[in-house]
N, C-alpha and C positions, 0 to 999 in steps of 0.2 A: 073766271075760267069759262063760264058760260059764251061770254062776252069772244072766246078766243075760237070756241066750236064755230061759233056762228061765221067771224070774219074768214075763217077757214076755207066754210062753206060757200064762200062766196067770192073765192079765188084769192085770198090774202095767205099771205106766209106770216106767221104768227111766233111770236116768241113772248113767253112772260114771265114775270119777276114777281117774288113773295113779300119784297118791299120797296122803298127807295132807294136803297144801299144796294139793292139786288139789280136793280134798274141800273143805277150810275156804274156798276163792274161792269154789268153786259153791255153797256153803249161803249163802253170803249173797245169790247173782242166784237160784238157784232153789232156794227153802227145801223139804224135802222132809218129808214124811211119815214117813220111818224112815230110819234109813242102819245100812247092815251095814259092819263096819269090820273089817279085816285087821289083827291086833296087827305082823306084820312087814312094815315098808315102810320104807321110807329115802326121803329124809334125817330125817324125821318119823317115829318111827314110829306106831303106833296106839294107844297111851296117851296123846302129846302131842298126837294130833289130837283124842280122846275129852275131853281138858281144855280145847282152845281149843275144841269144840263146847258144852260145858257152861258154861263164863266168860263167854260171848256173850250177852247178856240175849234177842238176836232170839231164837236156836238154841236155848238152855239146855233148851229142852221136846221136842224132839227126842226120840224113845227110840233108842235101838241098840243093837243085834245085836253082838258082838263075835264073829269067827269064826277059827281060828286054829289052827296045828300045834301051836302051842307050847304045852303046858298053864304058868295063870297059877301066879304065885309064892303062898301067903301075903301075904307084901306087896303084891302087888300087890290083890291081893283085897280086901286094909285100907284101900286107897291109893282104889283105882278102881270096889269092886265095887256102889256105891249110884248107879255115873253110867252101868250098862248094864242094859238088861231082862235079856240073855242072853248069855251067854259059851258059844260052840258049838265042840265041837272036831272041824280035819279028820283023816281025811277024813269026811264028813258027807253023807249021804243029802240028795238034792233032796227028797223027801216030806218026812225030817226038821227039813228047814232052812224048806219052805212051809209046817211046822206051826207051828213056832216065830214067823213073820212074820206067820201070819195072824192068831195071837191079840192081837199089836200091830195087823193095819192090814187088814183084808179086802181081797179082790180088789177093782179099778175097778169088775170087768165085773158083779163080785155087786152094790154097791153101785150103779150105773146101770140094774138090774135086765133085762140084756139074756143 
């Protein structure tokens, strides 16, 4: 939630989800421009949400952020690492994490030029 004050504050429209199940409803009513994804969430976790985001013909274009305590396996790497721009580990700098988003998706407020 931290995470969503901040992008707020820095001219992003924010929207978030209590898990991956929460995620994969909301991208179908409000398809979004980028999604940062938690690898650890239950009952879903963030691998099986990053495959039902990319399975979906709507969604599949989507980029995301993967962001995460847990550094990925090899396998996993092999498995998922062509279905994320960015795999980020916490704990992780706010500058860090808005450099990383903005090379996917500039601010609103740049882009509306205000």
């Amino acid at each position: 939630m931290i995470f969503a004050l901040f992008f707020r504050k820095n001219g992003y429209h924010v929207l978030t989800a209590g898990s991956g199940q929460d995620c994969i409803d909301m991208i179908r009513t409000y398809p979004p421009d980028l999604v940062l994804l938690d690898v650890m969430m239950e009952p879903i976790d963030g691998w099986q949400t990053l495959v039902h985001i990319k399975k979906n013909p709507e969604t599949c274009h989507i980029p995301v952020i993967m962001v995460s305590g847990k550094k990925p396996t090899q396998e996993e790497i092999q498995i998922y690492g062509k279905s994320f721009e960015y795999y980020v580990m916490k704990p992780v700098s706010f500058s860090s994490l808005l450099d990383k988003v903005a090379t996917i998706l500039p601010p609103l407020v740049a882009q509306s030029g205000h």
